[in-house]
C-alpha positions in Angstrom: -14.9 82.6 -8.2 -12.2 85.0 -9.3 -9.8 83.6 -6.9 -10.1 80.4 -7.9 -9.5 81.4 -11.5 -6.4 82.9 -10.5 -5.5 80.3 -8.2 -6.0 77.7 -12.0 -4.2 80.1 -14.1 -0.8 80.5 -11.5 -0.7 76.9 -11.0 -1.2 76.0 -15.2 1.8 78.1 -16.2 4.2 77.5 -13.8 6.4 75.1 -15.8 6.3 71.6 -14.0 7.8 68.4 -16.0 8.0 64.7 -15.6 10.8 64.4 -18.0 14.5 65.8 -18.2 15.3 66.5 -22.0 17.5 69.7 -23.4 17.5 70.9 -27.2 20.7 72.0 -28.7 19.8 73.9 -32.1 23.8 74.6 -33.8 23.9 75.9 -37.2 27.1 77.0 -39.4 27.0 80.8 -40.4 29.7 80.8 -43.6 29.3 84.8 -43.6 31.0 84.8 -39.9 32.6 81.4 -40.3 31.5 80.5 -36.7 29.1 78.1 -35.6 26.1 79.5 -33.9 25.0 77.4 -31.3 21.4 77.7 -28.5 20.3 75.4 -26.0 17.1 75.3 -24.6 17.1 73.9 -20.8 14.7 73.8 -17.9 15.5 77.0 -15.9 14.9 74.6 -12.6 16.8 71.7 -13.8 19.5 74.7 -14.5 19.5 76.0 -11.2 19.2 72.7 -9.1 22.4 71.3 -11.2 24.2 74.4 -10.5 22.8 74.2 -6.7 23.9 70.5 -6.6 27.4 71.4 -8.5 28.6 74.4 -5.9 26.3 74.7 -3.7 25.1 78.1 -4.4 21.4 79.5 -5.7 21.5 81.1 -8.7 18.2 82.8 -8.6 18.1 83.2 -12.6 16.1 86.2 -14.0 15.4 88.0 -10.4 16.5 90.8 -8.7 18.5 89.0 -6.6 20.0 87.0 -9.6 23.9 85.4 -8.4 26.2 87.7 -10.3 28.7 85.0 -11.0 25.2 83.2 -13.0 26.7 83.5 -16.3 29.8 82.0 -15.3 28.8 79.3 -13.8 26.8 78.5 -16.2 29.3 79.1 -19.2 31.6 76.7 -17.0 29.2 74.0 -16.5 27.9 74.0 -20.3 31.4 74.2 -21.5 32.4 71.4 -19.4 29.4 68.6 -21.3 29.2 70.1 -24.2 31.7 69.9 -27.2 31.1 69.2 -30.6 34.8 68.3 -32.4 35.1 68.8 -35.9 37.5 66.5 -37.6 40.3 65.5 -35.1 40.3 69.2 -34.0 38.4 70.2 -30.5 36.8 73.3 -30.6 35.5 75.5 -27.3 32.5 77.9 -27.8 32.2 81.3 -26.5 29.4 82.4 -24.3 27.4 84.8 -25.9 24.3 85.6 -23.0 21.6 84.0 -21.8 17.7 84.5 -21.9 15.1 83.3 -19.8 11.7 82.9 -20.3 8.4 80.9 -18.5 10.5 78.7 -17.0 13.1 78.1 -19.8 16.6 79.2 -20.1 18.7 79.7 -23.2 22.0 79.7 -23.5 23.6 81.1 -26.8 27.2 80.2 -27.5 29.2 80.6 -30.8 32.7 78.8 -31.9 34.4 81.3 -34.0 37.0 80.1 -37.3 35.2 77.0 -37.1 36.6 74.4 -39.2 33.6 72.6 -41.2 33.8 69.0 -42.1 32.1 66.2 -43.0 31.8 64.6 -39.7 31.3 66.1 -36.4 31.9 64.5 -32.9 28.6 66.0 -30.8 28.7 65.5 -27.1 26.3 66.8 -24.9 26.1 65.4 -21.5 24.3 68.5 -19.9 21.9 67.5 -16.6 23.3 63.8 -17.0 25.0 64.3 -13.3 21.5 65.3 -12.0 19.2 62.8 -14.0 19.0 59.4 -14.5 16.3 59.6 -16.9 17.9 62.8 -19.0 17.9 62.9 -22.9 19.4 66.1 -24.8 18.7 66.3 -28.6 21.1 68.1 -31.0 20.6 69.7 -33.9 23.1 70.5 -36.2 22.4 72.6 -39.2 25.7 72.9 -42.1 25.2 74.1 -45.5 21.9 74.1 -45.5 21.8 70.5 -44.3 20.2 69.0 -41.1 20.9 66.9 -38.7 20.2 65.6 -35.3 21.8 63.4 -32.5 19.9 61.8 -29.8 22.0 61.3 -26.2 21.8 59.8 -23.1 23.4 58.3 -20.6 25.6 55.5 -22.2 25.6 57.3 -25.3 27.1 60.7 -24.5 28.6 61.1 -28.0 27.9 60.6 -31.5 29.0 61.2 -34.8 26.9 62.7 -37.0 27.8 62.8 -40.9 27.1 65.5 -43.2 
């Protein structure tokens, strides 16, 4: 009996999913003028993307963990995700990771960033590895929220403050 309760309990928290969606949570700090910026992805749809991308394991939060992980990682978020403010294009900073039952976060930060009333988001994150993948950002400034839904065919959007 007890082995069958352990055998329940491995197999309900090992994170499995049917669907392929990311959440981007950004919020303006005007203390540090930066925007403060943490995505929550599937650690497996992480690693298979990465896998798929340069054919290397990154065995996230083991031992045995790829010490080029964060870089990769930086490179490949960097590379789909932007959010422009005004006409001016802005690049984050990677600030560390965290991983936990099956989900990786990814904190990044734009430093000086220069607020305005609309912001370009972009987010195509997993797109290369699924059809069916939808990332939601959400973008907090002066106090004020808002969100953008993307997917493939719409990779951008403007979202006005």
């Amino acid at each position: 009996m007890n082995t069958i309760i352990a055998i329940l309990i491995c197999l309900t928290t090992t994170v499995k999913h049917d669907f392929h969606t990311s959440i981007t949570n950004a919020e303006y700090n005007p203390k540090t003028q930066s925007m403060e910026i943490a995505m929550k992805l599937f650690t497996d749809d992480l690693e298979l993307t990465i896998k798929n991308k340069h054919e290397v394991i990154l065995n996230l939060n083991s031992t045995s963990e790829l010490p080029e992980a964060d870089s990769l990682i930086y490179n490949y978020v960097i590379d789909n995700f932007s959010i422009q403010s005004g006409k001016k294009s802005v690049s984050p900073t990677f600030v560390g990771k965290e991983i936990e039952n099956g989900i990786t976060f990814i904190y990044l930060e734009i430093h000086s960033f220069p607020v305005a009333k609309e912001l370009l988001v972009r987010n195509t994150v997993f797109f290369d590895t699924f059809d069916d993948q939808s990332n939601i950002v959400n973008i907090k400034l002066d106090g004020e929220l808002e969100s953008a839904f993307l997917k493939k065919g719409q990779e951008t959007e403007l979202v006005q403050f």
